[in-house]
mmJSON file of the N, C-alpha and C atoms, coordinates in Angstrom:
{"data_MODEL":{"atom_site":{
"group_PDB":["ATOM","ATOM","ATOM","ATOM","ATOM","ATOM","ATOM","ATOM","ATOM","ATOM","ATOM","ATOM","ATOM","ATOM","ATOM","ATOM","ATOM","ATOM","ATOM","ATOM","ATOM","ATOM","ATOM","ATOM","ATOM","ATOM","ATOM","ATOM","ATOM","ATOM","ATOM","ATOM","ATOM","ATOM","ATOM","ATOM","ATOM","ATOM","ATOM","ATOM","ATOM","ATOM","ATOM","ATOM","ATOM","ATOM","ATOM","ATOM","ATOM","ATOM","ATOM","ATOM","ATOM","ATOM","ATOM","ATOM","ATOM","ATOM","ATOM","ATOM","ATOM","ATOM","ATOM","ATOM","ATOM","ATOM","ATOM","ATOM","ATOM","ATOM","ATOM","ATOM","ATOM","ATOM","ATOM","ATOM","ATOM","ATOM","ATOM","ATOM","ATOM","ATOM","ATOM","ATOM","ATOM","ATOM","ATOM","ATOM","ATOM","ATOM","ATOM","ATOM","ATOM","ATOM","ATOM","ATOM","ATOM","ATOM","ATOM","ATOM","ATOM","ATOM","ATOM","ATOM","ATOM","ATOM","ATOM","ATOM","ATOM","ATOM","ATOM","ATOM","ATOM","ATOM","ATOM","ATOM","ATOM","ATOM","ATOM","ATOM","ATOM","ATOM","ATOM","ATOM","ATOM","ATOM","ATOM","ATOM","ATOM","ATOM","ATOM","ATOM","ATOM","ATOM","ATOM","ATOM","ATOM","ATOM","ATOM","ATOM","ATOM","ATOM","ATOM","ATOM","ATOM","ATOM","ATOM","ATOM","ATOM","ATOM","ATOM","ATOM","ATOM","ATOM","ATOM","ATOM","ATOM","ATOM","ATOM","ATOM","ATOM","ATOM","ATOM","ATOM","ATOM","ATOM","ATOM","ATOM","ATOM","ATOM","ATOM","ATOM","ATOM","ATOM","ATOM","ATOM","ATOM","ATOM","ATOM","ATOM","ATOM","ATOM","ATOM","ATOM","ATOM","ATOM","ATOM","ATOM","ATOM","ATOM","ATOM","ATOM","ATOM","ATOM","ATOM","ATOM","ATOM","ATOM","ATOM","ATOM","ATOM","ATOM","ATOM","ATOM","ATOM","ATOM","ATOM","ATOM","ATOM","ATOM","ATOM","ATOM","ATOM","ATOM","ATOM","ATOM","ATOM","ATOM","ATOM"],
"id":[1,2,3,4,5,6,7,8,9,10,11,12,13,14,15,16,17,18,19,20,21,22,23,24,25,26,27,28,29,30,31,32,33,34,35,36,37,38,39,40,41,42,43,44,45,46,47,48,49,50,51,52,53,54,55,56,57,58,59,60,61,62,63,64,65,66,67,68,69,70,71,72,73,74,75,76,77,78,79,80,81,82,83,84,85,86,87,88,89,90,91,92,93,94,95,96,97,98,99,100,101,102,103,104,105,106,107,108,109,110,111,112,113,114,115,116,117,118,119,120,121,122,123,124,125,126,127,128,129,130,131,132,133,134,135,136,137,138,139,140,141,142,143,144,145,146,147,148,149,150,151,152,153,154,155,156,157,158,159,160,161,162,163,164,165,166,167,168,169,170,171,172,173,174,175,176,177,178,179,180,181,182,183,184,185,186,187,188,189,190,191,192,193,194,195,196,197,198,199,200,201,202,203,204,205,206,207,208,209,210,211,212,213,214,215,216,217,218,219],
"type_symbol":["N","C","C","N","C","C","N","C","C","N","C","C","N","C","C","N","C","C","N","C","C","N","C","C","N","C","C","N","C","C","N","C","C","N","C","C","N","C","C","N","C","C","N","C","C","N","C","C","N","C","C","N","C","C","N","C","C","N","C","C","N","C","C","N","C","C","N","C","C","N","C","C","N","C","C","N","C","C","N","C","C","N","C","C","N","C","C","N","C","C","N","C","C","N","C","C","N","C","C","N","C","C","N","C","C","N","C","C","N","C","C","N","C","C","N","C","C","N","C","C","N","C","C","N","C","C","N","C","C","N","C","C","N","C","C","N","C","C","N","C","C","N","C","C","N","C","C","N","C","C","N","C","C","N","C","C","N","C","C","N","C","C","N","C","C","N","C","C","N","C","C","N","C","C","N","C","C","N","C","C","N","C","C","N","C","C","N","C","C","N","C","C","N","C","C","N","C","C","N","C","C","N","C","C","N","C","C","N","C","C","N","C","C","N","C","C","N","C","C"],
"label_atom_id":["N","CA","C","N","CA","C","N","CA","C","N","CA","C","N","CA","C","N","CA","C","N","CA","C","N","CA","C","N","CA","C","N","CA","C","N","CA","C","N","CA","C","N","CA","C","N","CA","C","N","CA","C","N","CA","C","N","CA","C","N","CA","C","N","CA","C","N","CA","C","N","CA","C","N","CA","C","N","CA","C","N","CA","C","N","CA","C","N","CA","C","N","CA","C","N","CA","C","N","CA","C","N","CA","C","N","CA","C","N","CA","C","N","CA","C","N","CA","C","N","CA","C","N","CA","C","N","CA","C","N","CA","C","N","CA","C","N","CA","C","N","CA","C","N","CA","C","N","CA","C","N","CA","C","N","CA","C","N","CA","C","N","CA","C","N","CA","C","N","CA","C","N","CA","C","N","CA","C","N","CA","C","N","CA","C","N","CA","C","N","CA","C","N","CA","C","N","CA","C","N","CA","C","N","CA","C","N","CA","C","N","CA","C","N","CA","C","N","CA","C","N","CA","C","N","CA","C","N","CA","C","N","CA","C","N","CA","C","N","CA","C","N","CA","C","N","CA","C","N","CA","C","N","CA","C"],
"label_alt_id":[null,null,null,null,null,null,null,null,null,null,null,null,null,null,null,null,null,null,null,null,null,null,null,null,null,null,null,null,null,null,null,null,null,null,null,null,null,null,null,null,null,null,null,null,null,null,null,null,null,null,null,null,null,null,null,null,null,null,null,null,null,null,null,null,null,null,null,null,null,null,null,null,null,null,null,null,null,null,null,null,null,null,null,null,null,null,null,null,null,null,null,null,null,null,null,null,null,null,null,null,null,null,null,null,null,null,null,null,null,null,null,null,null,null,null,null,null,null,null,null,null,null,null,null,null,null,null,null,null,null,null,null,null,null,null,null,null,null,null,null,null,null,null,null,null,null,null,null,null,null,null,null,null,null,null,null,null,null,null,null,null,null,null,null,null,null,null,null,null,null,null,null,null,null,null,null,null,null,null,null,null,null,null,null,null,null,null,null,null,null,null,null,null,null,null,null,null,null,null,null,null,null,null,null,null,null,null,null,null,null,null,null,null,null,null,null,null,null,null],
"label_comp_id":["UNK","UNK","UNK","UNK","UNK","UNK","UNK","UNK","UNK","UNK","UNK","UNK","UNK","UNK","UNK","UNK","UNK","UNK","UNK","UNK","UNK","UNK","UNK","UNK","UNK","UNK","UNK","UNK","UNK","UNK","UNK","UNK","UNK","UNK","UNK","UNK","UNK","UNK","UNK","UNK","UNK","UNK","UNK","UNK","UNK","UNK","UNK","UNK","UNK","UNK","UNK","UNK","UNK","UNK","UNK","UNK","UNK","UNK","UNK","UNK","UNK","UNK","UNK","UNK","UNK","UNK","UNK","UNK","UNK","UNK","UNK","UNK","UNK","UNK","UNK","UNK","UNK","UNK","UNK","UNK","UNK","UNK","UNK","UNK","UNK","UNK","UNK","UNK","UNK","UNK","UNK","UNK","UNK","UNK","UNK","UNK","UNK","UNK","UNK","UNK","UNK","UNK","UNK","UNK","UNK","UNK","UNK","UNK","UNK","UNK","UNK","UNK","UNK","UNK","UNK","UNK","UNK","UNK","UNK","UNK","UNK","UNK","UNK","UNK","UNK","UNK","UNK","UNK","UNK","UNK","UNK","UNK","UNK","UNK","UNK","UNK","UNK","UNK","UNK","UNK","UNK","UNK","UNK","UNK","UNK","UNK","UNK","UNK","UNK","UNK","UNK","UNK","UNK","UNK","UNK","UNK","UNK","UNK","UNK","UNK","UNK","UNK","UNK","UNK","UNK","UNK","UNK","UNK","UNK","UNK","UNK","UNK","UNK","UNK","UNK","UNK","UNK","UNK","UNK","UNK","UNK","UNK","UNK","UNK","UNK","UNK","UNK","UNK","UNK","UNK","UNK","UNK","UNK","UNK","UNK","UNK","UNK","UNK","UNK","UNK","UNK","UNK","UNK","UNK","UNK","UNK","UNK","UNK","UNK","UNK","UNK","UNK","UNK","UNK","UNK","UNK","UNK","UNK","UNK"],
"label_asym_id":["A","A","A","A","A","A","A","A","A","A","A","A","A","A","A","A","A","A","A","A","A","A","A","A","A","A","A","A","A","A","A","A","A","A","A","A","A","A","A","A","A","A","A","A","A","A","A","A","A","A","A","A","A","A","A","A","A","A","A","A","A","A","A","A","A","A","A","A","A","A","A","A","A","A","A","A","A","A","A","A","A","A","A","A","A","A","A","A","A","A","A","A","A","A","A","A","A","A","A","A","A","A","A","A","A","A","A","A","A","A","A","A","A","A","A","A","A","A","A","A","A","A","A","A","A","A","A","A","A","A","A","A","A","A","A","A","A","A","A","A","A","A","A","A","A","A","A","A","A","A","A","A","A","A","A","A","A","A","A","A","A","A","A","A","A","A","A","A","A","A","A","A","A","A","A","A","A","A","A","A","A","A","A","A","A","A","A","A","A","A","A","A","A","A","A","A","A","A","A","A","A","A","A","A","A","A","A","A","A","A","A","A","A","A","A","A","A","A","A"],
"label_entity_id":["1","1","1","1","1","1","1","1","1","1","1","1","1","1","1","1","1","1","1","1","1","1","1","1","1","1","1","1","1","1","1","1","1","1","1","1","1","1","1","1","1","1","1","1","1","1","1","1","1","1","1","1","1","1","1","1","1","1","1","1","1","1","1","1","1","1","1","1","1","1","1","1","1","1","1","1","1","1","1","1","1","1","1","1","1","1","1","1","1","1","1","1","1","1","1","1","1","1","1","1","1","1","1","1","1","1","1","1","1","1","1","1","1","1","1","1","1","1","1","1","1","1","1","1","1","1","1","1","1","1","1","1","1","1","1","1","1","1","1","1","1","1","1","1","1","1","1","1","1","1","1","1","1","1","1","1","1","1","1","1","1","1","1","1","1","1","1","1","1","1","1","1","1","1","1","1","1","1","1","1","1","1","1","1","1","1","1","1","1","1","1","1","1","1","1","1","1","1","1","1","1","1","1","1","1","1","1","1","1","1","1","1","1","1","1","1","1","1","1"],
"label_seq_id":[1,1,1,2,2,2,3,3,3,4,4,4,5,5,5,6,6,6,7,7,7,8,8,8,9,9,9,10,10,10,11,11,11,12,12,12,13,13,13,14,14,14,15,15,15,16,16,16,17,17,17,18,18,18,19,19,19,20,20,20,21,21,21,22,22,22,23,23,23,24,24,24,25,25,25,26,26,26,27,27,27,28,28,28,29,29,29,30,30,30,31,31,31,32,32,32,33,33,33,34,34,34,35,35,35,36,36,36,37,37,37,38,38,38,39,39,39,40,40,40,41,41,41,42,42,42,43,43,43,44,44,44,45,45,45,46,46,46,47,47,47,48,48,48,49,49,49,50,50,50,51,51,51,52,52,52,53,53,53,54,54,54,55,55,55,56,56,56,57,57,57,58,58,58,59,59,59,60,60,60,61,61,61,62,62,62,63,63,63,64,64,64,65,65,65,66,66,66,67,67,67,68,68,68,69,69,69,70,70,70,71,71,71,72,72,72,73,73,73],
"pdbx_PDB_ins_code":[null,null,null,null,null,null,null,null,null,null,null,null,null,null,null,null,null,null,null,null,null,null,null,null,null,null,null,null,null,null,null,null,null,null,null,null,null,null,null,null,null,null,null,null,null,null,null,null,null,null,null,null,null,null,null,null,null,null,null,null,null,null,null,null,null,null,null,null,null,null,null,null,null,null,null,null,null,null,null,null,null,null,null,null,null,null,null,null,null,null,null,null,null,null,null,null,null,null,null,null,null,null,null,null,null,null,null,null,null,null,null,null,null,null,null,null,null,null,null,null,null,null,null,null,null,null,null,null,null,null,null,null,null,null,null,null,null,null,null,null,null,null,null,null,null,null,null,null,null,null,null,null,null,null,null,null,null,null,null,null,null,null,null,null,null,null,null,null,null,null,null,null,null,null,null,null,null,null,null,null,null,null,null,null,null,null,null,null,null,null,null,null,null,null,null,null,null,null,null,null,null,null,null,null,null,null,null,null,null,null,null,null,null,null,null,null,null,null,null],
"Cartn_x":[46.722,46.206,45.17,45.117,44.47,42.959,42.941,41.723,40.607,42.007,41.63,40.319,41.387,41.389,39.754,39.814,37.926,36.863,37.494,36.721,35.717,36.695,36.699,35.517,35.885,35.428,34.005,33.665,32.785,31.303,32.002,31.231,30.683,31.946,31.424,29.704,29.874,29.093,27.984,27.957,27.16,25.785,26.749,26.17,25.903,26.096,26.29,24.55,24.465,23.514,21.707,22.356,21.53,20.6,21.261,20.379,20.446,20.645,20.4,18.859,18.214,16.236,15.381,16.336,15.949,14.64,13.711,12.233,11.737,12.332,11.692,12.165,13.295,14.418,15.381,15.759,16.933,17.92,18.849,20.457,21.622,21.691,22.461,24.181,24.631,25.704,26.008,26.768,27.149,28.741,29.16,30.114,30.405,31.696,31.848,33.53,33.585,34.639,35.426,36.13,36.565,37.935,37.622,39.031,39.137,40.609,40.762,42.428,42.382,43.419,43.695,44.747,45.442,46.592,46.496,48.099,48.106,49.676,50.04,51.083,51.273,52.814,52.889,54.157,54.793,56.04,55.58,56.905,57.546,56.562,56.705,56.771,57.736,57.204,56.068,55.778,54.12,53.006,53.277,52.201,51.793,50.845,50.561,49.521,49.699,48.734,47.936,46.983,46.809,45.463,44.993,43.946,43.569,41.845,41.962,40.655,40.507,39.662,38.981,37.726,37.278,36.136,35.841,34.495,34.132,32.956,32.403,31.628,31.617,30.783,30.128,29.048,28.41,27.475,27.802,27.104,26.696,24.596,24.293,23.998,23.794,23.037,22.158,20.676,19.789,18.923,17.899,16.723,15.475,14.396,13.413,12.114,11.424,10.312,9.198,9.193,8.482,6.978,6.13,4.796,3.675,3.142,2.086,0.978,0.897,-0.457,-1.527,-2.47,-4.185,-3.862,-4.735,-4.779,-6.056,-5.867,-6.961,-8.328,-9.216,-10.41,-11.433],
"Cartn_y":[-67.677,-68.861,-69.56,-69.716,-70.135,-69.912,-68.233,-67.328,-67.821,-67.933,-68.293,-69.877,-70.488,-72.075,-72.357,-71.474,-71.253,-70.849,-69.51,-69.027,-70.439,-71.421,-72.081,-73.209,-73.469,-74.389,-73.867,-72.518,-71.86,-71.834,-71.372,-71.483,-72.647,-73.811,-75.293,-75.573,-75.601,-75.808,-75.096,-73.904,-73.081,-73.287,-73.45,-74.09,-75.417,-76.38,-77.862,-77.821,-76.993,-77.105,-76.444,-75.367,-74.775,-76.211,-76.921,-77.887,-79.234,-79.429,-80.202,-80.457,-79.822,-80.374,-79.895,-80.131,-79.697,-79.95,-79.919,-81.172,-80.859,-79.633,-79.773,-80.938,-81.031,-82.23,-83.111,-84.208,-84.654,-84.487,-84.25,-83.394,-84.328,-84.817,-85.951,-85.589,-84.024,-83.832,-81.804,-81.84,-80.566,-80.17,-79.418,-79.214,-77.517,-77.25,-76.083,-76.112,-74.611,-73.768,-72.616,-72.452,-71.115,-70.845,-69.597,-68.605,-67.599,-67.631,-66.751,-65.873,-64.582,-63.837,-62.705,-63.314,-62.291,-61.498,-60.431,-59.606,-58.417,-58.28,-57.114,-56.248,-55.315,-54.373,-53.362,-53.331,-52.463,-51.787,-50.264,-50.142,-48.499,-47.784,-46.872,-47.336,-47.18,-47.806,-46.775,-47.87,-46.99,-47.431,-47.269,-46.985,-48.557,-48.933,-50.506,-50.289,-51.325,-51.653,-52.875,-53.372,-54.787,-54.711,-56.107,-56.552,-57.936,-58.238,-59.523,-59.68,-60.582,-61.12,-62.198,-62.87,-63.774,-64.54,-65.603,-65.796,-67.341,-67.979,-69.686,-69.367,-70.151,-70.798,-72.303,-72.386,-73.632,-73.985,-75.513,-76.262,-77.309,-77.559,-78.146,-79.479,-80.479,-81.321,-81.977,-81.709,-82.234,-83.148,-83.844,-84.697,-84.207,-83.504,-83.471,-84.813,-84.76,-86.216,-85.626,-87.202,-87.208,-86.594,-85.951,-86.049,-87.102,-87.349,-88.349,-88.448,-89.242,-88.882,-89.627,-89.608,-89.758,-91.233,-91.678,-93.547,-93.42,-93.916,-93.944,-94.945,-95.159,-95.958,-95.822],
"Cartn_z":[31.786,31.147,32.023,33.386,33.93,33.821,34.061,33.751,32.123,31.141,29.802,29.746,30.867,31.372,31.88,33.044,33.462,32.583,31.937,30.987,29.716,29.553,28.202,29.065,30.293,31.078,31.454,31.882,32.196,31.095,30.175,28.311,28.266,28.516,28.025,28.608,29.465,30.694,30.327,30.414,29.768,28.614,27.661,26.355,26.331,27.035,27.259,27.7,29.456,29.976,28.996,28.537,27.37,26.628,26.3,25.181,26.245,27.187,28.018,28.232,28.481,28.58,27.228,25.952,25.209,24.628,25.038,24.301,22.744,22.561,20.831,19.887,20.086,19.193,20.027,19.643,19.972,19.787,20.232,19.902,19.872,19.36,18.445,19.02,18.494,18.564,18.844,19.883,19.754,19.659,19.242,18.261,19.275,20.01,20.616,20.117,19.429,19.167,19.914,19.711,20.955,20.214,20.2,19.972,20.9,21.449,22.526,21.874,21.825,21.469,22.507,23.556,24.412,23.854,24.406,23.647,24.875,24.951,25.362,24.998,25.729,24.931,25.731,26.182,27.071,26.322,25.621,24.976,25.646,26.734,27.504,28.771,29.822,31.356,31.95,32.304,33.369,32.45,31.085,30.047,28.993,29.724,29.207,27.59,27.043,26.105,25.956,26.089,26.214,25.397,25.18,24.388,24.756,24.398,24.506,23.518,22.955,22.411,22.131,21.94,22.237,21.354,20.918,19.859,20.547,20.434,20.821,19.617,19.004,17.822,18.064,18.083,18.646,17.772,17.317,15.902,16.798,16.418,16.938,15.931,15.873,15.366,16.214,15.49,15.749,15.175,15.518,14.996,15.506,15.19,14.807,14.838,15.688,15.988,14.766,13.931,13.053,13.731,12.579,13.324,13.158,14.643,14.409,13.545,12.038,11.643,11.963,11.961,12.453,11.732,12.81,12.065,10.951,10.438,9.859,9.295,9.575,9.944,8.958],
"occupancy":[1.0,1.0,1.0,1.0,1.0,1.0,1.0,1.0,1.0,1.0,1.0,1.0,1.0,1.0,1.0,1.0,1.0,1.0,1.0,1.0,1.0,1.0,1.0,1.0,1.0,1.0,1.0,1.0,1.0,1.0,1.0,1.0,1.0,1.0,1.0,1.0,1.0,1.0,1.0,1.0,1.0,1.0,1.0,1.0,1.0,1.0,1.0,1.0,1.0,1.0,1.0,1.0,1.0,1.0,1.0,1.0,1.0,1.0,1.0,1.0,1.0,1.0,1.0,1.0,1.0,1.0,1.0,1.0,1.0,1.0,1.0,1.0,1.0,1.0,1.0,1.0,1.0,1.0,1.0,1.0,1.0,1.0,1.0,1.0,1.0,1.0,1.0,1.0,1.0,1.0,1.0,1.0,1.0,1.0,1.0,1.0,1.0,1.0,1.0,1.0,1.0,1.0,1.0,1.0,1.0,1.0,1.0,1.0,1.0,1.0,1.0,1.0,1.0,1.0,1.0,1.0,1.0,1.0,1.0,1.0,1.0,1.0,1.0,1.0,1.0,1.0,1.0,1.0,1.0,1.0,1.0,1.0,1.0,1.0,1.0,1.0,1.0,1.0,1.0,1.0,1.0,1.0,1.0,1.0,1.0,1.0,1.0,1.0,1.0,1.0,1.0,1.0,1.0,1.0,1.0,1.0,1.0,1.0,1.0,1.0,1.0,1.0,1.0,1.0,1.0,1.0,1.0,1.0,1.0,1.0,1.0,1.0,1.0,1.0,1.0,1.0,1.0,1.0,1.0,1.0,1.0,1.0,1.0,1.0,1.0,1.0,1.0,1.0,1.0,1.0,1.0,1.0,1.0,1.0,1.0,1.0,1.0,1.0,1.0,1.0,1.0,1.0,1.0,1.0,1.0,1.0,1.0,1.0,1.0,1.0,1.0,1.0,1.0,1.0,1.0,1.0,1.0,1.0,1.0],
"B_iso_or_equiv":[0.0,0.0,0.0,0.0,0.0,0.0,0.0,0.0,0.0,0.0,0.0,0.0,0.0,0.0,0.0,0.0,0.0,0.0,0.0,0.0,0.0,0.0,0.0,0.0,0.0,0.0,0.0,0.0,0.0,0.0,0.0,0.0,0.0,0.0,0.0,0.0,0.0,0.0,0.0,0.0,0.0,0.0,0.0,0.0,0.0,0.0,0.0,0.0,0.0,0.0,0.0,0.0,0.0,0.0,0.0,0.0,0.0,0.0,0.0,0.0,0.0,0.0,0.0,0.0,0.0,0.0,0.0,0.0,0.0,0.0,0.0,0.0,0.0,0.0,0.0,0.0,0.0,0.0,0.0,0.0,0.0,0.0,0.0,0.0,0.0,0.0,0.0,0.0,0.0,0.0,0.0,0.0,0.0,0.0,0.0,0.0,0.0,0.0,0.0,0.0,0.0,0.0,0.0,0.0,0.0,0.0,0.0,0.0,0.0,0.0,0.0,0.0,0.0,0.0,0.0,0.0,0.0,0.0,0.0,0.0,0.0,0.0,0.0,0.0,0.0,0.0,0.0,0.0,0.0,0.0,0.0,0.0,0.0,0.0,0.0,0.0,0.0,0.0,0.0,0.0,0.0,0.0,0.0,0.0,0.0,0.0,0.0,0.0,0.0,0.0,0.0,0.0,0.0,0.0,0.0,0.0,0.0,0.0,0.0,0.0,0.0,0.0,0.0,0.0,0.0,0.0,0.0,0.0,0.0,0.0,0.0,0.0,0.0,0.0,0.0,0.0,0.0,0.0,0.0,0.0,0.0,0.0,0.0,0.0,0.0,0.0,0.0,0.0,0.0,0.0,0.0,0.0,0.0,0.0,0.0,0.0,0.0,0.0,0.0,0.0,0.0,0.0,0.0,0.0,0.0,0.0,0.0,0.0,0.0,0.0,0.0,0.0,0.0,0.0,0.0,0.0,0.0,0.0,0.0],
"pdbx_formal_charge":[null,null,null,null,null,null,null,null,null,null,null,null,null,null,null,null,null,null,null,null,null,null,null,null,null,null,null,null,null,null,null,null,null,null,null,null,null,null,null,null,null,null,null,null,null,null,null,null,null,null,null,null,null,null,null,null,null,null,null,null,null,null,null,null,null,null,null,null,null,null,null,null,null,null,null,null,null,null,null,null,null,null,null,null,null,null,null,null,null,null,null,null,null,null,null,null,null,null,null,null,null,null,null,null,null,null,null,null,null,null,null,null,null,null,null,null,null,null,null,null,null,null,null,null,null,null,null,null,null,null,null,null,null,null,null,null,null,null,null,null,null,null,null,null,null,null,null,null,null,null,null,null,null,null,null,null,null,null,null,null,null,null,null,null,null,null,null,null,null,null,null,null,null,null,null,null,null,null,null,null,null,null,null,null,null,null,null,null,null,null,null,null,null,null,null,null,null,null,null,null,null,null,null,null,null,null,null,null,null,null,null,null,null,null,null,null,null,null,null],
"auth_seq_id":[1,1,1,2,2,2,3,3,3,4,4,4,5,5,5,6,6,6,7,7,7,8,8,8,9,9,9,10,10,10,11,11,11,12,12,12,13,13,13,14,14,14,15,15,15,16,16,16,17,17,17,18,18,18,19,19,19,20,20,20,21,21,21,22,22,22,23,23,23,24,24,24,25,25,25,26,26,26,27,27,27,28,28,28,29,29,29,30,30,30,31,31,31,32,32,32,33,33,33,34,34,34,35,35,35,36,36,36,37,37,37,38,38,38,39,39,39,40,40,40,41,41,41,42,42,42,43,43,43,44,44,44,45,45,45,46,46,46,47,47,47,48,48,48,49,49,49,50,50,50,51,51,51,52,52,52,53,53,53,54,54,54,55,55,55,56,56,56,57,57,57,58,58,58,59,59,59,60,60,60,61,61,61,62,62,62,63,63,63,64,64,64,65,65,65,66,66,66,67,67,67,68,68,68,69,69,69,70,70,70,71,71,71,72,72,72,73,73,73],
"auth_comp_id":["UNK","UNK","UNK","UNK","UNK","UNK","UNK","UNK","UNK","UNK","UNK","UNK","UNK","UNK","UNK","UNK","UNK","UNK","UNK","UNK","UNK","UNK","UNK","UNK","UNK","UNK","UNK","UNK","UNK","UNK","UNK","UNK","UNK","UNK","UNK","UNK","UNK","UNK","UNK","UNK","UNK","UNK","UNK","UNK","UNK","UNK","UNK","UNK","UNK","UNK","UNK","UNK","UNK","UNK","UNK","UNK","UNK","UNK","UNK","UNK","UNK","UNK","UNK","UNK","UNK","UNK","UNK","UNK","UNK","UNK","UNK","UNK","UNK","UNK","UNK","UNK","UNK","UNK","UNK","UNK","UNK","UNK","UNK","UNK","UNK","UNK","UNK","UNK","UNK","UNK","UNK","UNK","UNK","UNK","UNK","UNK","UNK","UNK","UNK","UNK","UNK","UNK","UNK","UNK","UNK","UNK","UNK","UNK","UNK","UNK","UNK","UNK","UNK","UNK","UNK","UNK","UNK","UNK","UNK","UNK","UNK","UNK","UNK","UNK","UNK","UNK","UNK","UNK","UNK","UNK","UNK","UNK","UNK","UNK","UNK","UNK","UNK","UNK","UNK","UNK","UNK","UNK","UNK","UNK","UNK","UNK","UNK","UNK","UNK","UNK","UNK","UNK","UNK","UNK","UNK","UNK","UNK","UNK","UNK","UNK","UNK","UNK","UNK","UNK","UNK","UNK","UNK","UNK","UNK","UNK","UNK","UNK","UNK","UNK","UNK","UNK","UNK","UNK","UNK","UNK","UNK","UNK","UNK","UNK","UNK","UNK","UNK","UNK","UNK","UNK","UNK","UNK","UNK","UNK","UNK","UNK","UNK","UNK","UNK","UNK","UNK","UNK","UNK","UNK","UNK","UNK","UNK","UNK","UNK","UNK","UNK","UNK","UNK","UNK","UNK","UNK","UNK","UNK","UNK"],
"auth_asym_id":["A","A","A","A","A","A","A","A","A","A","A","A","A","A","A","A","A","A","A","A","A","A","A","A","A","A","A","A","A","A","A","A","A","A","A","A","A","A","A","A","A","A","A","A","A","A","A","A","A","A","A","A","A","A","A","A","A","A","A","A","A","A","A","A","A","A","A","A","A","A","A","A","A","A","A","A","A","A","A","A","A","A","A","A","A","A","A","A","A","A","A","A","A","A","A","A","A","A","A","A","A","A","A","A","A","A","A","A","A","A","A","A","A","A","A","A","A","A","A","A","A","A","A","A","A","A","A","A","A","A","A","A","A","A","A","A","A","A","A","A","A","A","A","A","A","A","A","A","A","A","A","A","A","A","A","A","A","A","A","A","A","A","A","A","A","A","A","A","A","A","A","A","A","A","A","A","A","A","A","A","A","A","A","A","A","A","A","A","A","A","A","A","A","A","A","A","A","A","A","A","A","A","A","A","A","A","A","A","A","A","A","A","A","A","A","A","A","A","A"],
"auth_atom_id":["N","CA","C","N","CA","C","N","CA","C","N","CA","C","N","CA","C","N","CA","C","N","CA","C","N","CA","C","N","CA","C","N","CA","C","N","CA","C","N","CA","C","N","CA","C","N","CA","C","N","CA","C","N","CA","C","N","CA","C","N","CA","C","N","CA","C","N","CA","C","N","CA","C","N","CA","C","N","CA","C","N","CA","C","N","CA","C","N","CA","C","N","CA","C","N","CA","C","N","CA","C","N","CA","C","N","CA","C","N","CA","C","N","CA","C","N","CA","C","N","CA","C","N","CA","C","N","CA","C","N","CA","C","N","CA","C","N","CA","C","N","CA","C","N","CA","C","N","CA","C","N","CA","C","N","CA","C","N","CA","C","N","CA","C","N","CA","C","N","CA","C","N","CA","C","N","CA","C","N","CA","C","N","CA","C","N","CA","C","N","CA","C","N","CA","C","N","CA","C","N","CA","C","N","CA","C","N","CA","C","N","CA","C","N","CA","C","N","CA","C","N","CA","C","N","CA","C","N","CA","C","N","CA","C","N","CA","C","N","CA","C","N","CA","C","N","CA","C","N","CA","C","N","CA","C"],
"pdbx_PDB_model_num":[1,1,1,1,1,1,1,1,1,1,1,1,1,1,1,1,1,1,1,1,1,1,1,1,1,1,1,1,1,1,1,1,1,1,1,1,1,1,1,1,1,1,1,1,1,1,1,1,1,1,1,1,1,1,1,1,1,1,1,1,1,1,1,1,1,1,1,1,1,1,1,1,1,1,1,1,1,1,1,1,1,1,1,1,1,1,1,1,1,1,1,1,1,1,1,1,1,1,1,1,1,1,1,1,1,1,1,1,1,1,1,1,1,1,1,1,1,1,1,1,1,1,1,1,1,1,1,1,1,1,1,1,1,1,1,1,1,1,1,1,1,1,1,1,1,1,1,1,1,1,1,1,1,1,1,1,1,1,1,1,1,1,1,1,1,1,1,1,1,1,1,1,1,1,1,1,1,1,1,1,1,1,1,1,1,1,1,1,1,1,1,1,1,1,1,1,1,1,1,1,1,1,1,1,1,1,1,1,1,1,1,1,1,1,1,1,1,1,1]
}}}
């Protein structure tokens, strides 16, 4: 669990820093998911089975800067 623990912490950070100097838009809100599926099975000795699996789904909300139009004269 610990490993799981960094992992989730590692991502955050990750994706956090990603839209951190973002200059196209303003980023209002980010939205981070995580599914983590460990499994194992030992039903021979010696002879392991294990699995792990993993997904981050990351929903951004943003704003978009209007564009400047030409003054007009």
């Amino acid at each position: 669990m610990q490993q799981a623990r960094q992992m989730i912490r590692f991502y955050t950070i990750y994706a956090l820093i990603a839209f951190k100097d973002f200059n196209i838009a303003e980023i209002e809100e980010v939205k981070l998911k995580f599914g983590i599926k460990l499994g194992g099975k030992a039903d021979i000795p010696y002879i392991t089975e294990c699995s792990a699996e993993s997904n981050l789904e990351i929903e951004v909300k943003c704003k978009f800067p209007e564009k400047q139009k030409p003054d007009s004269q």
